[in-house]
C-alpha positions in Angstrom: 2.5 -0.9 19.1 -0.3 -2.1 17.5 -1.7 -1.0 14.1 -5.4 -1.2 13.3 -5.6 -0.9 9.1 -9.2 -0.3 9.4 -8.7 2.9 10.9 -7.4 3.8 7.7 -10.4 2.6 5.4 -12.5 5.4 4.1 -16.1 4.4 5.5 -18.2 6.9 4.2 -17.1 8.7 1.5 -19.8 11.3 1.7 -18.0 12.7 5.2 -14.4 12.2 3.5 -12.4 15.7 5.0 -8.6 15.0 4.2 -7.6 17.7 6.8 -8.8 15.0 9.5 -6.4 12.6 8.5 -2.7 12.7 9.8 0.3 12.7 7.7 2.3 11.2 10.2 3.1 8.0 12.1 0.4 8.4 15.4 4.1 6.2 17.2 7.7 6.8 17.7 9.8 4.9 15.6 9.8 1.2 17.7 13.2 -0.5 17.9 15.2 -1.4 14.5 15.3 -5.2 16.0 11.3 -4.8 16.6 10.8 -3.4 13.1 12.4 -5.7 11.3 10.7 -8.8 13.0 7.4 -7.0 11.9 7.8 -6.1 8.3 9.6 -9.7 7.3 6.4 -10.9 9.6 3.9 -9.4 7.1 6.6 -9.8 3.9 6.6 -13.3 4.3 2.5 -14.2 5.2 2.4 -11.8 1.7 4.5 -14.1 0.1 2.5 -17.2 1.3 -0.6 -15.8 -0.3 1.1 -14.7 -3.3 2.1 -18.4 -3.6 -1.3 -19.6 -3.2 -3.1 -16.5 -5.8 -0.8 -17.2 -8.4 -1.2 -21.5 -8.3 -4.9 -20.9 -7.9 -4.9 -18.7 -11.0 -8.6 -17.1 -10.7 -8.5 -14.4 -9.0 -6.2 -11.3 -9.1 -5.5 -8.4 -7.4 -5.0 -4.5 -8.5 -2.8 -2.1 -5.8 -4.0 1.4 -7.0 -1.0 4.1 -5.4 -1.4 7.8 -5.4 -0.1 10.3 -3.5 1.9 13.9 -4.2 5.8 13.7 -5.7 7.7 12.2 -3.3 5.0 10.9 -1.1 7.2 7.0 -1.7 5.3 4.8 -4.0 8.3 3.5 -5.3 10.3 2.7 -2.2 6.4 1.2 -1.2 6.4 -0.9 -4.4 10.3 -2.2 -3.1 9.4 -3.2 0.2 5.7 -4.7 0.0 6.7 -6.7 -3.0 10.3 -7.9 -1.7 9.4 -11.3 -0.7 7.1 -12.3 -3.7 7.8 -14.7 -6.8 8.2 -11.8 -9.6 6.7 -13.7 -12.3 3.1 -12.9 -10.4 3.6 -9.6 -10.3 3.2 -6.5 -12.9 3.6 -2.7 -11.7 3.1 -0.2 -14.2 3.5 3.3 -13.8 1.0 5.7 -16.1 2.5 9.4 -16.9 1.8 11.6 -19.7 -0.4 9.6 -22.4 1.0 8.8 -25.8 -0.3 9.4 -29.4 -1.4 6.2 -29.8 -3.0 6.6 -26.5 -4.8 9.7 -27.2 -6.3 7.6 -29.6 -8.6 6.2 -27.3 -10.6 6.9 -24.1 -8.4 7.6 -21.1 -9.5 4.3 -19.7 -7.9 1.9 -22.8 -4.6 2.0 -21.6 -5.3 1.0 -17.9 -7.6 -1.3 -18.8 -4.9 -3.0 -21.1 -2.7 -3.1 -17.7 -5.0 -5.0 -15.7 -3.3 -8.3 -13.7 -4.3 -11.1 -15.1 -5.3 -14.0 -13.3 -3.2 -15.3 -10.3 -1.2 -12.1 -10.8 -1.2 -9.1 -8.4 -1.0 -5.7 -10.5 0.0 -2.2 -8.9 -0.4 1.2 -10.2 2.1 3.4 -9.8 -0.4 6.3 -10.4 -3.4 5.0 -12.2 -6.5 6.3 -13.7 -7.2 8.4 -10.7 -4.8 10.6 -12.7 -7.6 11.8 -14.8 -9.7 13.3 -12.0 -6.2 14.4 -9.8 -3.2 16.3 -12.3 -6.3 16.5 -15.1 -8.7 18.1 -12.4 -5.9 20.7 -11.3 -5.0 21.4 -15.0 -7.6 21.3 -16.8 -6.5 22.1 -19.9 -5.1 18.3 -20.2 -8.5 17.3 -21.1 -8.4 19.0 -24.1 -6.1 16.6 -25.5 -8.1 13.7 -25.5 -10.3 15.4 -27.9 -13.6 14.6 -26.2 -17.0 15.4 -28.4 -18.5 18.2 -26.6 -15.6 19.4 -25.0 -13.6 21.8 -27.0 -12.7 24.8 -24.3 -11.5 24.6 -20.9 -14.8 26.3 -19.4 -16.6 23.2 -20.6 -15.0 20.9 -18.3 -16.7 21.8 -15.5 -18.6 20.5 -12.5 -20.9 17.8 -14.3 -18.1 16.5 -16.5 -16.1 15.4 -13.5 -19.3 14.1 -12.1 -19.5 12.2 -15.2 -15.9 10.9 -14.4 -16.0 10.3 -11.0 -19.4 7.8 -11.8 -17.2 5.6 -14.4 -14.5 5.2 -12.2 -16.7 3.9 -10.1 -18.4 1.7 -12.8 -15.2 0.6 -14.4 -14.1 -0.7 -10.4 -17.2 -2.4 -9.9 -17.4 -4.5 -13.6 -13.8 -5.7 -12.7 -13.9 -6.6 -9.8 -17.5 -8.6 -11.2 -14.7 -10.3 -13.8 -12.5 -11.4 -10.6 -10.2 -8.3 -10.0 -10.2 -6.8 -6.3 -8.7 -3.5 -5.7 -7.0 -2.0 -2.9 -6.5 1.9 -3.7 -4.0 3.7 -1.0 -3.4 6.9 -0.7 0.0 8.2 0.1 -1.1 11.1 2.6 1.9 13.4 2.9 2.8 16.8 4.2 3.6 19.9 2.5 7.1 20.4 4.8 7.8 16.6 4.3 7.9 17.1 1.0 10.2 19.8 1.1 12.9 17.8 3.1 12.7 15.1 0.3 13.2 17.3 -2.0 15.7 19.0 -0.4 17.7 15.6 0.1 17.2 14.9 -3.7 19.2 18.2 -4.7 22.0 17.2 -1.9 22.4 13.3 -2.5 24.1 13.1 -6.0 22.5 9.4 -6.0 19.1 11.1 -6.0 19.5 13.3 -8.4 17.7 11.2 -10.9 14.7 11.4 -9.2 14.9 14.9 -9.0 12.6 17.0 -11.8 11.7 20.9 -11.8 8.6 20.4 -12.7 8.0 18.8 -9.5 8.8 22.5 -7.9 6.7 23.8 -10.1 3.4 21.7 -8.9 4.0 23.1 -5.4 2.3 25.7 -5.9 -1.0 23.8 -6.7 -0.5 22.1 -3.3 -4.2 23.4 -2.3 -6.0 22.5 -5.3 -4.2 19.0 -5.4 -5.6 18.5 -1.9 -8.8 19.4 -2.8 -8.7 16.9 -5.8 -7.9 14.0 -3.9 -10.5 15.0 -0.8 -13.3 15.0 -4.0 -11.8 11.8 -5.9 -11.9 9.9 -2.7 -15.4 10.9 -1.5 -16.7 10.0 -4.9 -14.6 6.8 -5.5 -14.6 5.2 -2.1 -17.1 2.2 -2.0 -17.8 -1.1 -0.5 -16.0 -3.3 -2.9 -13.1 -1.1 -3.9 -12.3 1.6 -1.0 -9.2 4.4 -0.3 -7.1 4.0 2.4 -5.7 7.0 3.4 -2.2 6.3 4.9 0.1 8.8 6.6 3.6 9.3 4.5 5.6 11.4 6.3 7.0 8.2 8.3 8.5 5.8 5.8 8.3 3.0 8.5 5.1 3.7 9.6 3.5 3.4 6.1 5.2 0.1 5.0 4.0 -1.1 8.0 0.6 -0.7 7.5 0.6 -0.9 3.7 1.7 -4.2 4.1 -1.2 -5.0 6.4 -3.8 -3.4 3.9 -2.0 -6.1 1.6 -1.9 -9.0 3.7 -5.6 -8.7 4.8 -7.0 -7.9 1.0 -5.5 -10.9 0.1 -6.6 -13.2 2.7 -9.8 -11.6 2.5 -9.8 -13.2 -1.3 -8.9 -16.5 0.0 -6.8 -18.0 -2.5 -6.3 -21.4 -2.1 -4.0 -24.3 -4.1 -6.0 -26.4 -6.5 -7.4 -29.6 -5.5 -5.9 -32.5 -7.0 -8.1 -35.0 -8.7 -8.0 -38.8 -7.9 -6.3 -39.2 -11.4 -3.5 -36.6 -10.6 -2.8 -38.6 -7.4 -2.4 -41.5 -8.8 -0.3 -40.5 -11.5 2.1 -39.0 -8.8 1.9 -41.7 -7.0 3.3 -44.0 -9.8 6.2 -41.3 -10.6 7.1 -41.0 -7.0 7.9 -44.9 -7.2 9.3 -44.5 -10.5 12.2 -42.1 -9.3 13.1 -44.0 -6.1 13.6 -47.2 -8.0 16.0 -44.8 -10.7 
C-alpha cells in the first residue's frame, strides 16, 4: 500500500472539478499491526522536524483545515499532532466573529493567530471561512459593515473576485515573512456524513459534538460544494496549494495528512543552530566542571 501525497496536490487550479476527486480511501483498510507501524512511522519523523523548526526558530508553519461538519478536523488535529512538543504548537479554531472583531477587516483576527517563529500553527477553519459559510449565506457579509456594500445583491460576482485575489495576496506576503502553508481539504461524502451524525445522536459521549444547526446546513450541501470547488480553483498556487484529501476513511486520511505534514516540513528544511567556537568552548569547560562535582 503505497500513498503518493502528490496525487492529492491541486496542480492547476483553473481545471479544479471537485466531483473528480474521491471521498474515499482508493484501499481496504490494511492490517491494525501494519497501520500502526505507519502512522507512529510518520508521527515520530513529524516529531523530529518539529524538534528541529522550533530550535531553529525562523521559520514556521500554518496547517489551514476545512472541510463540511463532521468531515474530522479535530480527530486530524489529535493524531498528526500526538507526538510533538506542545509548547511549538498553536491550533485555533475561527467560528462566528466577535464585536470586537467586527471591528476590523475579516483578516485582523487570523492574522493575529499566525504561528510565530519555530511554531507550527493550524486552523481549525480559517479565513477560507469568508469565501465558504459567507459565500453560501451571504447575508453574513453584511455584518462586517463593508463601504459599498449595504444589501445582499451587492455582494456579488466581483466582490468575491475581490476576495478570492487577497487571500491569495495575504498567502503570498506571509509566506515572503517566513510562514509556509499547507491548506487541506477534508473531502467528505454527503451519506458519510449522515452516519456521523447519526452516531453523534446514539453515543451519549458524542452528544457534545452534536448541534442542529449542523442539520440545518445539509440542505446547502450543493452550494457548499460549489464554494469550495471556486475557493480552491482561485486559491490554489505554487507556494501555498489545497490538497484535497478523501474523509470518509478516517485511516486513510491520517495517513496521508501526515505525509502532507511530514514532506511540507522537510521541504522547509529546518535545521539546529550552529554552535559558534565560543559556545563550544564554554561547554566544553562546564562539561569538565560537572564531572569533577
Amino acid at each position: 500500500m503505497e500513498i503518493d501525497w502528490k496525487d492529492y496536490r491541486v496542480v492547476n487550479g483553473e481545471k479544479f472539478k471537485i466531483k473528480k476527486y474521491s471521498t474515499s480511501a482508493p484501499f481496504k483498510t490494511p492490517d491494525k499491526e501494519e497501520l500502526k507501524k505507519r502512522l507512529i512511522e510518520d508521527i515520530t519523523e513529524i516529531a523530529s522536524l518539529q524538534d528541529k523548526l522550533y530550535a531553529e526558530s525562523r521559520q514556521s508553519l500554518l496547517i489551514v483545515l476545512q472541510g463540511m461538519d463532521s468531515a474530522g478536523k479535530d480527530s486530524l488535529i489529535k493524531h498528526i499532532m500526538s507526538g510533538v512538543n506542545p509548547q511549538g504548537v498553536d491550533v485555533n479554531s475561527f467560528k462566528h466573529p466577535s464585536d470586537v472583531e467586527l471591528e476590523h477587516d475579516y483578516l485582523w483576527r487570523h492574522v493575529r493567530k499566525l504561528p510565530e517563529k519555530g511554531h507550527i500553527g493550524i486552523f481549525n477553519r480559517s479565513h477560507y471561512e469568508n469565501v465558504l459559510i459567507s459565500k453560501v449565506h451571504p447575508e453574513i457579509v453584511l455584518a462586517e459593515r463593508i463601504k459599498g456594500i449595504d444589501a445582499v445583491h451587492k455582494v456579488d460576482k466581483k466582490f468575491w473576485e475581490k476576495r478570492y485575489r487577497q487571500i491569495v495576496t495575504f498567502e503570498k506576503t506571509i509566506l515572503q515573512n517566513d510562514i509556509t502553508t499547507v491548506k487541506i481539504f477534508l473531502h467528505l461524502s454527503k451519506e458519510e456524513q449522515r452516519q456521523r451524525f447519526l452516531a453523534r445522536i446514539e453515543n451519549k459521549r458524542k452528544h457534545w459534538k452534536f448541534s442542529p444547526s449542523d442539520i440545518a446546513e445539509r440542505k446547502c450541501w450543493t452550494d457548499y460544494q460549489k464554494a469550495y470547488e471556486e475557493a480552491i480553483r482561485r486559491t490554489s498556487t505554487r507556494f501555498a496549494p489545497w490538497y484535497v484529501v478523501p474523509a470518509d476513511d478516517k485511516w486513510f486520511t491520517q495517513l496521508l495528512c501526515g505525509k502532507i505534514v511530514m514532506h511540507t516540513l522537510k521541504k522547509m528544511n529546518p535545521n539546529f543552530p550552529p554552535v559558534d567556537r565560543g559556545e563550544a568552548k564554554l561547554m566544553s569547560q562546564a562539561k569538565a566542571k560537572l564531572l569533577h562535582e
